[in-house]
C-alpha positions as CSV (number, residue, x, y, z in Angstrom):
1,X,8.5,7.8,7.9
2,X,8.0,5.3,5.0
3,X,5.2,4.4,3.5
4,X,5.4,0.9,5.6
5,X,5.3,3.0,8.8
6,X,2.6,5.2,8.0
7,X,0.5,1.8,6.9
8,X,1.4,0.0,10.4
9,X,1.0,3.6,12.4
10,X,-1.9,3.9,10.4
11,X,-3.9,0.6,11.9
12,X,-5.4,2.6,14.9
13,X,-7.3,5.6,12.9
14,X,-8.0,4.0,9.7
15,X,-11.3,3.3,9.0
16,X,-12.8,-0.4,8.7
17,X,-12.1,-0.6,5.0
18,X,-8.6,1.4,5.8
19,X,-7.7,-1.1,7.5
20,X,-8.5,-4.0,5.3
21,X,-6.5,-2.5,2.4
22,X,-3.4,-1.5,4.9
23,X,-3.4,-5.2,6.0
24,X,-3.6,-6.6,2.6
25,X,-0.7,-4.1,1.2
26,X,1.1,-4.6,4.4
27,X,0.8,-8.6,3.5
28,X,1.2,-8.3,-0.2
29,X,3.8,-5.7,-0.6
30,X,5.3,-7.2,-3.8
31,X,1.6,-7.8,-5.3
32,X,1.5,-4.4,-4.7
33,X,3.8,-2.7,-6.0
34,X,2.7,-4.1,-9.9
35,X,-0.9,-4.3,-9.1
36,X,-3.6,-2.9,-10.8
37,X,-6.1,-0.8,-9.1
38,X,-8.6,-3.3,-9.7
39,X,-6.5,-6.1,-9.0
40,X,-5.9,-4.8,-6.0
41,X,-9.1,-3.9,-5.3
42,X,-10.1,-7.6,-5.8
43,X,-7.9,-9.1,-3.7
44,X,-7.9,-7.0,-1.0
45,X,-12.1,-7.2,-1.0
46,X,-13.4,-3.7,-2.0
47,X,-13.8,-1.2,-4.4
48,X,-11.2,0.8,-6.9
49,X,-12.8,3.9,-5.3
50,X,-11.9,2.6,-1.7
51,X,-8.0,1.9,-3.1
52,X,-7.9,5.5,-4.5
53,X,-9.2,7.3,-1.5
54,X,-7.1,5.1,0.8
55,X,-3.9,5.9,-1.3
56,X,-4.6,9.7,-0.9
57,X,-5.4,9.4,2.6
58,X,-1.7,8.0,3.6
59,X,-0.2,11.0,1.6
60,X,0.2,9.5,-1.9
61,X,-1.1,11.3,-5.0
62,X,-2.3,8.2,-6.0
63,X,-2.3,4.5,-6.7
64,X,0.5,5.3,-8.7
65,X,2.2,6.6,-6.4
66,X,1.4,4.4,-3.4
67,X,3.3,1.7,-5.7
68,X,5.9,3.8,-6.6
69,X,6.8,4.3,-2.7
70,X,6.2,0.1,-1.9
71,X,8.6,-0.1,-5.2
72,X,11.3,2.1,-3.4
73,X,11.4,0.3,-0.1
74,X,11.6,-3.1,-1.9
75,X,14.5,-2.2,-3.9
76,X,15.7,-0.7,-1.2
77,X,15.7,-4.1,0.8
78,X,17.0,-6.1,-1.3
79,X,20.1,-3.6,-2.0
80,X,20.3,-4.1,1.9
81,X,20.1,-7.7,1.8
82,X,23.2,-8.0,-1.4
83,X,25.3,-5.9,0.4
């Protein structure tokens, strides 16, 4: 499962704060994907450390990676939508 599907699957279990960042992402995927940690933080109402646990608790390494993965499906849908 992508990282999209774990976010989406993820709504029920995640915690409040979970689930504020999964929405925002889930919303903002492009923002995303070149965000900073503390730009995403910002937007997405809480703290750096809430971004970093939340990445790690969906299976990335990290924030980098998390972005990485939203990178990979977006380039991955637009190569769907050219073709």
């Amino acid at each position: 499962m992508d990282i999209v599907g774990q976010l989406q699957e993820g709504m029920t279990r995640f915690s409040a704060q979970e689930s504020r960042v999964a929405a925002f992402i889930l919303q903002n995927l492009s923002f995303t994907a070149s965000a900073s940690i503390d730009e995403l933080a910002v937007r997405a109402g809480v703290s750096a450390a809430t971004i970093t646990r939340f990445a790690r608790s969906v299976g990335c390494e990290d924030i980098r990676d998390l972005r990485k993965q939203i990178t990979n499906i977006l380039a991955a849908d637009g190569a769907g939508k050219a073709g």
